[in-house]
VOGU-3710 file (C-alpha; in Angstrom, 3 decimals, decimal comma):
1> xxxxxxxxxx> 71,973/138,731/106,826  68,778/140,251/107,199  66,698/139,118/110,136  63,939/136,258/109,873  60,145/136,747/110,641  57,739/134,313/111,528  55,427/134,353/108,767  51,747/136,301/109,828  48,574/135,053/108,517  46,562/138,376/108,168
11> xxxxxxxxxx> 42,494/138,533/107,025  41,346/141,221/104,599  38,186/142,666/102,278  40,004/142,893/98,469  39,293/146,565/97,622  39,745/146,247/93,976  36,112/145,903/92,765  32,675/145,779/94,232  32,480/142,217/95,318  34,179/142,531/98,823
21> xxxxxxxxxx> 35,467/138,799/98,285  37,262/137,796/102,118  41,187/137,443/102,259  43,699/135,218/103,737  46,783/136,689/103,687  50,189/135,461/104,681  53,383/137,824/105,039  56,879/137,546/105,906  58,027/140,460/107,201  57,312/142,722/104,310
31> xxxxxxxxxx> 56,523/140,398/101,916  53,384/139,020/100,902  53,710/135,013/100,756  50,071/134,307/99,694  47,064/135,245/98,836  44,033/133,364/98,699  39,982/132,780/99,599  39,200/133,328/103,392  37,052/130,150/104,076  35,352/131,778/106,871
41> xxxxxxxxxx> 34,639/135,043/105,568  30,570/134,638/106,233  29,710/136,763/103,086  32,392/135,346/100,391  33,234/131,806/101,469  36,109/131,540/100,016  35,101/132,968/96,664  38,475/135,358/95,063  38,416/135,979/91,438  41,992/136,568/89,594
51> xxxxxxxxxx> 42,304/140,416/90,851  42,884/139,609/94,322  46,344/138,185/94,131  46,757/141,638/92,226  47,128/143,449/95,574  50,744/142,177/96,066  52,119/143,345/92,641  50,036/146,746/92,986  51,808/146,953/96,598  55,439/145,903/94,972
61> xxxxxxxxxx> 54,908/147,801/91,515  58,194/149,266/90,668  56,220/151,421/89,017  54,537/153,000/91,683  55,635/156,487/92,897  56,769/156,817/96,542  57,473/160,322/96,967  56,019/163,647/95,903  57,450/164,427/92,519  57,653/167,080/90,132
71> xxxxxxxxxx> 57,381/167,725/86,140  60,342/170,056/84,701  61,205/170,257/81,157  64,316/167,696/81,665  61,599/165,118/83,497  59,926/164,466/86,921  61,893/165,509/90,344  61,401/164,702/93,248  59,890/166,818/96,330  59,591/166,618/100,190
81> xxxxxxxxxx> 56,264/166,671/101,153  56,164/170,027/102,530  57,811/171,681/99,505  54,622/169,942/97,067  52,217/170,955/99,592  52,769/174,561/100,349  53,147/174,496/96,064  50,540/172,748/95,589  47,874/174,997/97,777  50,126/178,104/96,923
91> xxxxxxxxxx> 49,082/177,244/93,207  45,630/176,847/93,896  45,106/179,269/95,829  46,613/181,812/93,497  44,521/180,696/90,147  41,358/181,239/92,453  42,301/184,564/93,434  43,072/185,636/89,736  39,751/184,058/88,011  37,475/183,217/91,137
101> xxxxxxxxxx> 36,923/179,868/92,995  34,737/178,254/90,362  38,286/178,203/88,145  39,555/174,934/89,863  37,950/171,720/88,616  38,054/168,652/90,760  38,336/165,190/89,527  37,473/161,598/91,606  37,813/158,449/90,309  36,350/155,462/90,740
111> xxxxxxxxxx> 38,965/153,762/93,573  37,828/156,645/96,129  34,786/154,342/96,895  37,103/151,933/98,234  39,030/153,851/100,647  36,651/154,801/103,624  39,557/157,433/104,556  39,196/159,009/101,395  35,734/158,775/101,066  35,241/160,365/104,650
121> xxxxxxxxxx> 37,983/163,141/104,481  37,732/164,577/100,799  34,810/166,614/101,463  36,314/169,009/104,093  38,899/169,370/101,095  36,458/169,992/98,860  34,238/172,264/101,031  37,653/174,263/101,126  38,035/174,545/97,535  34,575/176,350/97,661
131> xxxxxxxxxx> 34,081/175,301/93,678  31,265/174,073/91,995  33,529/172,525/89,392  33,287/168,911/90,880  33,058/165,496/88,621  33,798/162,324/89,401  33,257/158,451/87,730  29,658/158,643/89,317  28,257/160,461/85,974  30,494/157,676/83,781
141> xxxxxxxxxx> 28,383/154,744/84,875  25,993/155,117/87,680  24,293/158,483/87,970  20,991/156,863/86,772  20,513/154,865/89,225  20,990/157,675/91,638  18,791/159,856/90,058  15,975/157,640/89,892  16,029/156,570/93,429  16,619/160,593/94,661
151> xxxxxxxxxx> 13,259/161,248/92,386  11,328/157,951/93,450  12,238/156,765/96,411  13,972/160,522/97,978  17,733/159,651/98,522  20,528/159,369/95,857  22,196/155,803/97,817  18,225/154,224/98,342  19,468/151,620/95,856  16,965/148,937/95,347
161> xxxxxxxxxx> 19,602/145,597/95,768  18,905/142,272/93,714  17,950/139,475/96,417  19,409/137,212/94,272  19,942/134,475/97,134  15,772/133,615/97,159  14,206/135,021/93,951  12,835/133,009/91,497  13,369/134,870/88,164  15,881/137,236/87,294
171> xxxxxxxxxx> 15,793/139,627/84,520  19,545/140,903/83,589  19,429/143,658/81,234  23,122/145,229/80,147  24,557/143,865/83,379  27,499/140,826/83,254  28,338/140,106/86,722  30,371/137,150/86,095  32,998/139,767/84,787  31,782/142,582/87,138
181> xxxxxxxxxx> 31,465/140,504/90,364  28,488/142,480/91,071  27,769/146,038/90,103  25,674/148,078/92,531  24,897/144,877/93,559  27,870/143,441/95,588  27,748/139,417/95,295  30,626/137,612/95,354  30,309/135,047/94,091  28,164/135,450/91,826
191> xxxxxxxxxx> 28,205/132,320/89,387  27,387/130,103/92,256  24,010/132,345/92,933  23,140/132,515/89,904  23,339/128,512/89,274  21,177/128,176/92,497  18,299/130,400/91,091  18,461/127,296/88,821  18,955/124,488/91,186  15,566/125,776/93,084
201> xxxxxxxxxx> 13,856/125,462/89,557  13,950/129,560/88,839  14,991/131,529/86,153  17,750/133,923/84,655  17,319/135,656/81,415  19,858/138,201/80,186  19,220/141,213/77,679  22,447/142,224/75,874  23,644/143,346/72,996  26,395/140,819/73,490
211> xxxxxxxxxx> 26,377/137,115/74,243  28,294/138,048/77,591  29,634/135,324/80,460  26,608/136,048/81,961  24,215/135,205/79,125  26,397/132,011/78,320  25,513/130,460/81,801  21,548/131,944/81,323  18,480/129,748/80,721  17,596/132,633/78,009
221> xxxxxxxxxx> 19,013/135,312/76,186  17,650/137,441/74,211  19,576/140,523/71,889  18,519/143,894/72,280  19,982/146,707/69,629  21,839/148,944/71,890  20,079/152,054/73,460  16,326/150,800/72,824  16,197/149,295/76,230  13,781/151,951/77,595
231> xxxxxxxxxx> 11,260/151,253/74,752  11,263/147,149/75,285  10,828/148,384/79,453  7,852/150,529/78,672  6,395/147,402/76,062  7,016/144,638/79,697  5,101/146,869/81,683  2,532/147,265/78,525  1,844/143,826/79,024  1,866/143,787/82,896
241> xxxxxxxxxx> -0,799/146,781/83,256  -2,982/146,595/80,609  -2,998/142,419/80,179  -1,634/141,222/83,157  -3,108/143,623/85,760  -0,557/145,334/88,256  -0,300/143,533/91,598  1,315/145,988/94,092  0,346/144,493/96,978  0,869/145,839/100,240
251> xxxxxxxxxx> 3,266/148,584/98,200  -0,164/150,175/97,185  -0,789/151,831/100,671  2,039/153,995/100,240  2,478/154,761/96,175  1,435/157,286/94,342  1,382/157,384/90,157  0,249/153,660/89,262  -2,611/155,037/87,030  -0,443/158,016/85,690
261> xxxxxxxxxx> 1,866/155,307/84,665  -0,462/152,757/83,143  -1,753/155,281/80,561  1,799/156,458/79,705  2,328/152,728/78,732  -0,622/152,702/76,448  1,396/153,600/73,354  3,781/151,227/73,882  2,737/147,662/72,965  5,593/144,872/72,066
271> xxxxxxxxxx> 4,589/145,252/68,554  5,758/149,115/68,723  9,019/147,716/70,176  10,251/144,946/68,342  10,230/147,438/65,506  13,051/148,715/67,392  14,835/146,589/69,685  14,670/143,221/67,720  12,521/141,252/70,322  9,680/139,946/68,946
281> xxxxxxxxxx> 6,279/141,256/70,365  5,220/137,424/71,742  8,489/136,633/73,754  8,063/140,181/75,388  4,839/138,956/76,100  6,213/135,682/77,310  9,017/137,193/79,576  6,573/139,907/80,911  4,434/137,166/81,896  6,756/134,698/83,606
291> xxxxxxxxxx> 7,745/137,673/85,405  4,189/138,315/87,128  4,139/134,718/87,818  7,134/133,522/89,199  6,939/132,853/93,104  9,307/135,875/93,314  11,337/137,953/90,811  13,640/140,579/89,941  14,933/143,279/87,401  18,007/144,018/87,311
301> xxxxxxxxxx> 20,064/146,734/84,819  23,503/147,844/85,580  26,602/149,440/83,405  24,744/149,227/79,700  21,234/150,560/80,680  23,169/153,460/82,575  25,433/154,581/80,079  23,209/154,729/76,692  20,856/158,133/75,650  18,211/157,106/77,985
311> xxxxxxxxxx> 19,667/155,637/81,262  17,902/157,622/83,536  14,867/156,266/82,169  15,755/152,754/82,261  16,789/152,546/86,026  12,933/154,516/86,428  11,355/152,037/84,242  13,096/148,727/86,093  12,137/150,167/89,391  8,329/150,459/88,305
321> xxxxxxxxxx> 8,666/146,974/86,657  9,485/145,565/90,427  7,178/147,747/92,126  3,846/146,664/89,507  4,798/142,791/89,902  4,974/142,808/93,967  8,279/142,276/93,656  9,973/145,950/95,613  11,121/145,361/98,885  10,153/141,444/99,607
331> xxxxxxxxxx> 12,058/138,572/99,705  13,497/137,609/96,190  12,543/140,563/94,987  14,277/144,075/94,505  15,403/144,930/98,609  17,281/147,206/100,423  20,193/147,213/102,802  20,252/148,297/106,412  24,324/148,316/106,856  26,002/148,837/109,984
341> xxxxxxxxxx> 27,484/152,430/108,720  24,052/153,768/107,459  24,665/156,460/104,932  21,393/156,882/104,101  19,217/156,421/107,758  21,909/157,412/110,473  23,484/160,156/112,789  23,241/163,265/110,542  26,254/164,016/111,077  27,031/160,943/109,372
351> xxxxxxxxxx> 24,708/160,984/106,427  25,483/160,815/102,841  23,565/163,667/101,132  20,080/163,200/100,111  20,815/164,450/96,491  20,067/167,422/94,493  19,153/168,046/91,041  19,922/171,767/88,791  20,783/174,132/91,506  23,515/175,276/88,991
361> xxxxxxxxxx> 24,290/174,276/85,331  27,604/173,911/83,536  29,380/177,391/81,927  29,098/175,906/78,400  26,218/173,938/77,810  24,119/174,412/80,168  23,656/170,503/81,513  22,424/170,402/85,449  24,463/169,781/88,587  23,183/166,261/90,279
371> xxxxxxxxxx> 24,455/166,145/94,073  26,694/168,698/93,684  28,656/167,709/91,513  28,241/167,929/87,360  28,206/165,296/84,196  31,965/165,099/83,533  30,820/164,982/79,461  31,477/169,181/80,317  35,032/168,664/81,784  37,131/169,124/78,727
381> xxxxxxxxxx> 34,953/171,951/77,041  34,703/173,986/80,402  38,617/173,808/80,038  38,549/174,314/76,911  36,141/177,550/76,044  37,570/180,697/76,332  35,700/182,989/78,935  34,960/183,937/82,375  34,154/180,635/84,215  37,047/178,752/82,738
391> xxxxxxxxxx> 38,532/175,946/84,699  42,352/177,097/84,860  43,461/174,566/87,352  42,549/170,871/87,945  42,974/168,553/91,035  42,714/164,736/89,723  42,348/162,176/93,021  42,490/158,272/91,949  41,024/158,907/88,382  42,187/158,577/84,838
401> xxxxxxxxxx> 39,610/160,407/82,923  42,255/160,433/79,364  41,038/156,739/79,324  38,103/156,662/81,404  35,464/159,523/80,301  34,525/160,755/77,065  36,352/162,023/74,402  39,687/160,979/75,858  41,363/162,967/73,168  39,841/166,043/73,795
411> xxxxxxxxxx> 40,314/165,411/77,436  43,791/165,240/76,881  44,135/168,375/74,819  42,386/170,142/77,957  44,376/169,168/80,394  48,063/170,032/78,686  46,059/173,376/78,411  45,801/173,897/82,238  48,001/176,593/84,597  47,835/174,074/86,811
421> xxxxxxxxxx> 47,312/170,860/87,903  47,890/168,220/90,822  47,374/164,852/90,788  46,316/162,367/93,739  47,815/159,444/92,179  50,253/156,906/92,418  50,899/156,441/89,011  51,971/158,617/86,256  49,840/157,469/83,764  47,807/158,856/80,576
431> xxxxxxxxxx> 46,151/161,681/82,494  48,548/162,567/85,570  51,695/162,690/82,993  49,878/166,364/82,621  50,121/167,958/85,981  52,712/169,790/87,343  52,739/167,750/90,745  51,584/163,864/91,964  50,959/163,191/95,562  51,326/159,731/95,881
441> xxxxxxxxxx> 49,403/158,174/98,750  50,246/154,956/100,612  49,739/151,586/98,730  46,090/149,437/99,879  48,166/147,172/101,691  48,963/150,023/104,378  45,806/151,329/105,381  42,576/149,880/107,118  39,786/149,155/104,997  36,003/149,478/105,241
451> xxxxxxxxxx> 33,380/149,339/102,626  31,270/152,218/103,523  29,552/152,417/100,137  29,730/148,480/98,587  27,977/147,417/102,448  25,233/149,560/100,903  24,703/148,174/97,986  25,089/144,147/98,860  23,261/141,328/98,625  23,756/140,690/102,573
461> xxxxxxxxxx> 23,436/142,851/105,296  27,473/142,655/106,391  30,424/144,108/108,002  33,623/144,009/108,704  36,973/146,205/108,914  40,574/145,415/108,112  43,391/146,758/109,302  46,757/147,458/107,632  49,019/144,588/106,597  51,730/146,728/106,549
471> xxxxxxxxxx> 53,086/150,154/107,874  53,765/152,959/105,850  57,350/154,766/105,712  57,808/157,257/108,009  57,653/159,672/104,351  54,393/158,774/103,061  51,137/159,987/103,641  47,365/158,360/103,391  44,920/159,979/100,352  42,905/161,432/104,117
481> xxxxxxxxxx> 45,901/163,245/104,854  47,108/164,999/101,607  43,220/166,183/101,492  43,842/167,576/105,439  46,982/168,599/104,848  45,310/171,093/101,676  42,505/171,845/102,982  44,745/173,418/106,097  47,229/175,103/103,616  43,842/176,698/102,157
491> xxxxxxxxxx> 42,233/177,750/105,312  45,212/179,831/106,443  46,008/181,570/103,059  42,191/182,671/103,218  43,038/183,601/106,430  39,920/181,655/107,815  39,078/182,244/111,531  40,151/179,954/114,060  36,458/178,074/114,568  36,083/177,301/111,068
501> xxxxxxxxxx> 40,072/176,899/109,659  42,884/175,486/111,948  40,612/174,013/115,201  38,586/171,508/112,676  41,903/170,654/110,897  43,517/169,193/114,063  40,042/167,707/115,173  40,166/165,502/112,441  44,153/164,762/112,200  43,573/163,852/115,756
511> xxxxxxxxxx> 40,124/161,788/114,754  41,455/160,753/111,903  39,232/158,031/109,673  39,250/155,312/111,977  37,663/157,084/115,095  35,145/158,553/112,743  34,095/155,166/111,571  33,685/153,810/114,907  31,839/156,675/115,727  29,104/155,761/112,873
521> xxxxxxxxxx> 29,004/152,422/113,396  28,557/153,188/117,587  25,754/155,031/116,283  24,374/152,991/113,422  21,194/149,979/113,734  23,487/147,385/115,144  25,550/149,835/117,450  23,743/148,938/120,747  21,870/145,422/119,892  23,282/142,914/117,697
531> xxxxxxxxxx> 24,041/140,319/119,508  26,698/138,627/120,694  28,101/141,456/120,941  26,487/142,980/124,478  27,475/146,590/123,730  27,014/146,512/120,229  28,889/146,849/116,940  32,346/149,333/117,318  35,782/149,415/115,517  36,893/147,523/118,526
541> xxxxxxxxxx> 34,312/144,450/118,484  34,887/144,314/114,588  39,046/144,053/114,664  38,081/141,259/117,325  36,207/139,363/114,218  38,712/139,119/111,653  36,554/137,387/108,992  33,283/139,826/109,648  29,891/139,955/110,988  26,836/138,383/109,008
551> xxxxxxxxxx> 24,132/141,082/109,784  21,588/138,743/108,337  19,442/138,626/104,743  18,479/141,794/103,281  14,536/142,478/104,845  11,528/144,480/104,007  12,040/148,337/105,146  9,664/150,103/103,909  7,610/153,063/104,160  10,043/153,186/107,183
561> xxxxxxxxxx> 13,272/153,719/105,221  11,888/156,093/102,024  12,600/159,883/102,118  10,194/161,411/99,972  7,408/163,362/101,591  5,048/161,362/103,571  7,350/158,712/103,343  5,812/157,316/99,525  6,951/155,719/96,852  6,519/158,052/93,610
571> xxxxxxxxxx> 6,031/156,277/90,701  5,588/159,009/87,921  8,306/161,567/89,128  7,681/164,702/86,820  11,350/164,989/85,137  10,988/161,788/84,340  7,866/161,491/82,642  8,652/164,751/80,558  11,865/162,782/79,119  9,127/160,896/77,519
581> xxxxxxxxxx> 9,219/163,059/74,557  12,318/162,286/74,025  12,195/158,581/73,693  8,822/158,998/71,577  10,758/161,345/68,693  13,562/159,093/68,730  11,902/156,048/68,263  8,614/156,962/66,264  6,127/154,001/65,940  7,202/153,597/61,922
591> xxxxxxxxxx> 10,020/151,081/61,129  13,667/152,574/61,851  15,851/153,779/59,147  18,397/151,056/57,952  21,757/151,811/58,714  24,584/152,843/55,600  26,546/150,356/54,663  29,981/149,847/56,996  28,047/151,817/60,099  27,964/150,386/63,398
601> xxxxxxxxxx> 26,744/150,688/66,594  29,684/150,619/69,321  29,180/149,019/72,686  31,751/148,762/75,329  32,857/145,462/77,562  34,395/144,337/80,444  36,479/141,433/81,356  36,686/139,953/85,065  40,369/140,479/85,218  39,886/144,656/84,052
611> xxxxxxxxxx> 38,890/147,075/86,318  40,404/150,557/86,523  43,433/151,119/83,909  45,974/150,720/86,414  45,342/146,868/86,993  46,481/146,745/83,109  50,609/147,183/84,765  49,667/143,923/86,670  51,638/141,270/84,473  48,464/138,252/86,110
621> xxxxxxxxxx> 46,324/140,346/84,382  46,832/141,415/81,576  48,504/137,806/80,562  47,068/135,523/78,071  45,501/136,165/74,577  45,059/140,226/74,083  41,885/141,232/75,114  41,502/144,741/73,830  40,052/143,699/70,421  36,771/144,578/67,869
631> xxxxxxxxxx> 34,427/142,121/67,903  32,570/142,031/64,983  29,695/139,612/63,960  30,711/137,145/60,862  27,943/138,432/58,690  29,504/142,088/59,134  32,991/140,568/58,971  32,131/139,200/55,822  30,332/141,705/54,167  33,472/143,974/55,226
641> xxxxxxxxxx> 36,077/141,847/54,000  37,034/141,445/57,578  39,005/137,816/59,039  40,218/136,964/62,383  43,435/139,096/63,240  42,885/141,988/60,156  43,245/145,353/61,400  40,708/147,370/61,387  39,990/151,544/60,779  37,057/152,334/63,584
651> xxxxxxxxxx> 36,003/156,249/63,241  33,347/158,257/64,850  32,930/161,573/64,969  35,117/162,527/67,992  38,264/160,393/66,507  39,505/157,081/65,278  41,498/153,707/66,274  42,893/150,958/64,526  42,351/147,366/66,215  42,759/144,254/65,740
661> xxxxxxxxxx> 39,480/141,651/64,670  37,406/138,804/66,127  34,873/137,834/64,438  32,321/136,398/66,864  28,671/136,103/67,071  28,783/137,216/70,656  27,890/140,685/69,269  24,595/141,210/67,387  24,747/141,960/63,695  25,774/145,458/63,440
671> xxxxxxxxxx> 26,930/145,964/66,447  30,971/146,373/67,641  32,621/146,145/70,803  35,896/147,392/72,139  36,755/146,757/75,777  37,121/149,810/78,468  40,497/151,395/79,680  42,724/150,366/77,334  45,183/153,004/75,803  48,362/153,095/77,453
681> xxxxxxxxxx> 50,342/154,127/74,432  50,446/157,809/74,496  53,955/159,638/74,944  55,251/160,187/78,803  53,158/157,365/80,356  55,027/155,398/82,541  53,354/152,239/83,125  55,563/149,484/81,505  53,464/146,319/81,751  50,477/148,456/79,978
691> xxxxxxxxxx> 52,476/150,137/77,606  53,676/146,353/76,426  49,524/145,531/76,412  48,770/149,051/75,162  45,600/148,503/73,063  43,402/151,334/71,976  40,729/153,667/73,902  37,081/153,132/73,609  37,036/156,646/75,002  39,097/157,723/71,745
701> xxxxxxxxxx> 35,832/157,150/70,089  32,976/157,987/72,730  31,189/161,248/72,355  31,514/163,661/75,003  28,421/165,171/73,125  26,105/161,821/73,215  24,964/161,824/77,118  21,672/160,430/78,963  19,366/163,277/78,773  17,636/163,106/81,846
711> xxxxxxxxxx> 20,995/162,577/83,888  23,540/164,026/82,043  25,659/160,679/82,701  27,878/159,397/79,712  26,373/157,567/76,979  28,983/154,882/75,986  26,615/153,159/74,503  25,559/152,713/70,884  27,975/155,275/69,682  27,292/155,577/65,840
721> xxxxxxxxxx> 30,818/154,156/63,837  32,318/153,499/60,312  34,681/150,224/60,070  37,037/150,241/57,366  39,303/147,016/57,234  43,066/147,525/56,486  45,576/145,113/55,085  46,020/141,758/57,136  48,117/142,042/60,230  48,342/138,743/62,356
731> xxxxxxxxxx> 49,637/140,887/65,832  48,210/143,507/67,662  47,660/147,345/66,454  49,178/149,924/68,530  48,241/153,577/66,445  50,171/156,405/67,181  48,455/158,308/70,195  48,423/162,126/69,887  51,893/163,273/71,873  50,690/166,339/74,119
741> x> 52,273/167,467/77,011
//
């Protein structure tokens, strides 16, 4: 009989999207009982959406690898730890020796943001790679945003944060944070704040392509034809500088460009628009208007003004937009955080990188590095393309790029083409089933957790840490250590001298991620005043305040906090105003071109119980009606021959799916929409909740070709596609997936 345990009531952040919704957690030895709201947490009150109770059957997945393993030609094997180690830097080290250190490729997805031991410890690995051959999900969906703040405001993570708790009027364009929770603008909660912008007699007016959640719970919405955003943003501001008059209040002592900007507007009147993006010339007029009146207001674009042909132009454009109304950096308007672990105005030493922009370009096609790292659009040809340069080896940490980037299919085809590859991962799923060994780190539920990047981008100034619920087996290691552990294995084959190879490795094995945080936070803005804590905020005073620390509403920080020159706000940067010409040849002030007859503009979507591709092996989520369908509006349905349930041909020129119909009119007239990481049916993947819920990949359609200029980011949206109906089929379409590898 196995022994009894009193049952432990533990409190917890959910690390599973950006919302940072409070835990109460109750375990019985090692199994978790419940999961529910924490009540107390100051920032989430209680508020969980359906993931959270997802962290028990990602922590019990039978799915999940434990150990090190393998891939032979009779299946995977397993390894010790050291034996996948030494191979693994062995490997490495040899394809960099043969075809120089730029022939490793690195890979980070999305999930590394939530692991503050990742995020601290991967770039001693990666400084010991020595490549320039780094991507990660950053140039998928966000990179925009980064480069507009690096250009206006002078660092990549100055994000300019809704303060959607006291504004007025809200603008929402291709955002949907009832599904999201929050993107790059962490609110849980987010319904609730939303409906209180109403209850104080504001505003909220979403822009979509689609009727989203968001939009349905609105006061207005208003369809936009995907990818014109940037031309309806330079017809608002039009209106507010040339009719309205800009009111920059005190935010005109320290910016430079207004007038530079005004005259670039000129051209651009609502009538020019509508042309274009289907809003009529007098309701811009109208919503550019109730914007410069309302007591306080804010623009806000997220995932679908990011990822279209001119995202880094939209996040400039909805910047200037808050700066010309008054509205940057005041109350209700667009603010900025000031969180206990300051990435962007602490220690050095504990800095996140101001950002850089083109110190190198990609082998192939030339597209510029942003913060070291470049547009993962290049990933598969700079495997691909024979030459010197070529990326021979890839390491993958926490990503699924097959699914997740563009061109899955030609990401595939690139990565069965490797020498070698290692994956970070602890699932073998449709882009891991292609390297030759998986480290499989410890499950969320046995490591601490901090939100060193979502504390930066939330609503509140917050904090708080968690520790483990669980510990590890004495075999496993943390995603911190397999990066230490290489990085070491590196150093020495290098032979790198003592001072720079093995003393820093056991500095930080002894530090490990916990001392470094409480070093930062020691040494960040609440470190030696907040109150009640006498000697300030540390590791210590935070595991003493289970439920976490309200720092207070977001407040006005600037010039103080800005990192340009002279500390000023630069409203015309020059790469940005030269991607004008761009946006003027592609939308020319005569009437666009009617589409052909069956083409369609595809949009992706995003439901609140998707995140990453892995949460699809969660039977809670993925139950229900299937979710990874086409919609398609009823006038294109019928004008296609298309009914509820028909299958459906979807080609562009990258590759095709077949999927299942619904007809909707949450989707403008020509305009489709499949959702994002779906795909789980190609051969070898071993995920078998998703591979029952397989769907198809929007990414088997995307264009690794069609990126954001400026940025270089992904352009997911408004990828140009032929529907072809096939013969009735009332259950879901799974096509054949390409079998490589």
């Amino acid at each position: 009989m196995s022994p009894s345990h009193a049952p432990q009531l533990h409190f917890r952040t959910c690390n599973l999207c950006e919302a940072m919704c409070g835990l109460r957690i109750e375990t019985d030895g090692s199994k978790v009982l419940s999961i529910r709201g924490d009540d107390e947490d100051p920032f989430s009150q209680g508020h969980i959406c359906p993931k959270a109770v997802a962290l028990q059957d990602l922590h019990e997945d039978p799915d999940r690898l434990r150990h090190p393993v393998r891939r032979t030609a009779s299946g995977w094997e397993r390894m010790s730890w050291k034996d996948a180690l030494d191979e693994t830097a062995n490997r490495l080290h040899a394809v960099q020796k043969a075809h120089g250190k730029d022939a490793v490729g690195v890979y980070s997805g999305n999930p590394t943001v939530h692991n503050h031991g990742a995020m601290l410890l991967l770039p001693f690995f990666l400084k010991a790679l020595r490549t320039r051959n780094k991507f990660s999900a950053t140039s998928v969906d966000q990179l925009p945003h980064h480069l507009a703040s690096y250009l206006m405001l002078g660092h990549q993570l100055l994000i300019p944060i809704p303060d959607i708790d006291r504004t007025h009027f809200m603008l929402i364009l291709g955002a949907n944070p009832l599904a999201s929770n929050g993107s790059l603008m962490t609110a849980p909660g987010v319904r609730g704040r939303l409906k209180a912008i109403q209850q104080r007699g504001g505003k909220v007016v979403v822009v979509d392509p689609r009727k989203t959640e968001t939009a349905r719970i609105a006061d207005e919405h208003l369809f936009i034809r995907p990818s014109t955003d940037a031309l309806w943003l330079w017809s608002l501001l039009h209106v507010l500088l040339h009719e309205v008059g800009a009111r920059l209040g005190r935010l005109a002592d320290f910016t430079d460009g207004l007038a530079h900007v005004r005259e670039l507007s000129r051209e651009f009147t609502p009538e020019r628009a509508a042309a274009h993006t289907g809003i009529p010339a007098d309701t811009t007029r109208r919503i550019a208007r109730e914007l410069a009146a309302a007591p306080s207001a804010v623009c806000y674009g997220r995932v679908g003004v990011s990822t279209q042909a001119f995202g880094g132009m939209c996040q400039w454009l909805i910047n200037v937009l808050n700066v010309v109304t008054g509205n940057f950096d005041r109350e209700g308007g667009a603010m900025f955080t000031r969180p206990a672990f300051d990435l962007v105005g602490g220690p050095k030493a504990m800095r996140s990188s101001r950002g850089s922009m083109g110190r190198w370009k990609s082998r192939v096609r030339g597209l510029p590095e942003f913060s070291g790292e470049l547009p993962v659009s290049v990933l598969g040809e700079e495997i691909l393309t024979e030459g010197e340069g070529r990326i021979r080896a890839m390491v993958t940490s926490a990503g699924n790029p097959v699914v997740s980037t563009p061109n899955g299919r030609q990401m595939d085809q690139a990565f069965a083409s490797l020498d070698f590859m290692v994956s970070i991962d602890p699932y073998i799923n449709e882009t891991t089933r292609h390297a030759h060994i998986i480290l499989p780190p410890v499950t969320q539920l046995e490591r601490g957790h901090f939100d060193l990047i979502f504390n930066t981008f939330a609503v509140r100034d917050t904090v708080k840490y968690s520790p483990p619920l669980f510990t590890p087996p004495a075999d496993s290691l943390h995603d911190w250590e397999i990066f230490l552990e290489l990085k070491h294995r590196l150093d020495t084959l290098r032979g790198e001298p003592l001072a720079r190879g093995e003393l820093p490795y056991r500095a930080l094995k002894a530090l490990g991620p916990e001392r470094l945080l409480d070093v930062g936070l020691r040494a960040g803005p609440y470190g030696m005043r907040l109150r009640p804590f006498r000697q300030g905020l540390s590791l210590a005073s935070l595991k003493a305040q289970p439920h976490g620390v309200d720092l207070g509403p977001l407040k006005p920080c600037l010039p103080g906090r800005l990192a340009t020159r002279e500390r000023r706000i630069q409203l015309a940067p020059e790469p940005l105003v030269e991607d004008l010409q761009r946006l003027r040849s592609t939308f020319p002030p005569a009437d666009p071109a009617a589409r052909a007859d069956g083409e369609f503009q595809l949009i992706g979507r995003r439901h609140v119980r998707d995140n990453n591709s892995w949460m699809h092996n969660v039977p809670k989520l993925v139950s229900g009606k299937p979710r990874c369908t086409l919609m398609v509006h009823p006038a294109d349905a019928q004008r296609l021959g298309l009914r509820e349930g028909d299958s459906a041909r979807v080609t562009s020129r990258v590759g095709e799916v077949l999927a299942p119909v619904n007809v909707t009119d949450e989707v403008m007239p020509g305009v489709v929409s499949l959702p994002h990481g779906y795909g789980h049916a190609r051969s070898g993947v071993q995920l078998q909740v998703a591979g029952a819920h397989a769907g198809v990949s929007i990414n088997d359609l995307t264009d690794d070709q069609v990126i954001d200029g400026i940025s270089g980011n992904a352009a997911f949206s408004a990828i140009q596609v032929r529907i072809q109906p096939l013969e009735s089929s009332g259950s879901e379409v799974r096509p054949k997936q390409p079998s490589i590898g």
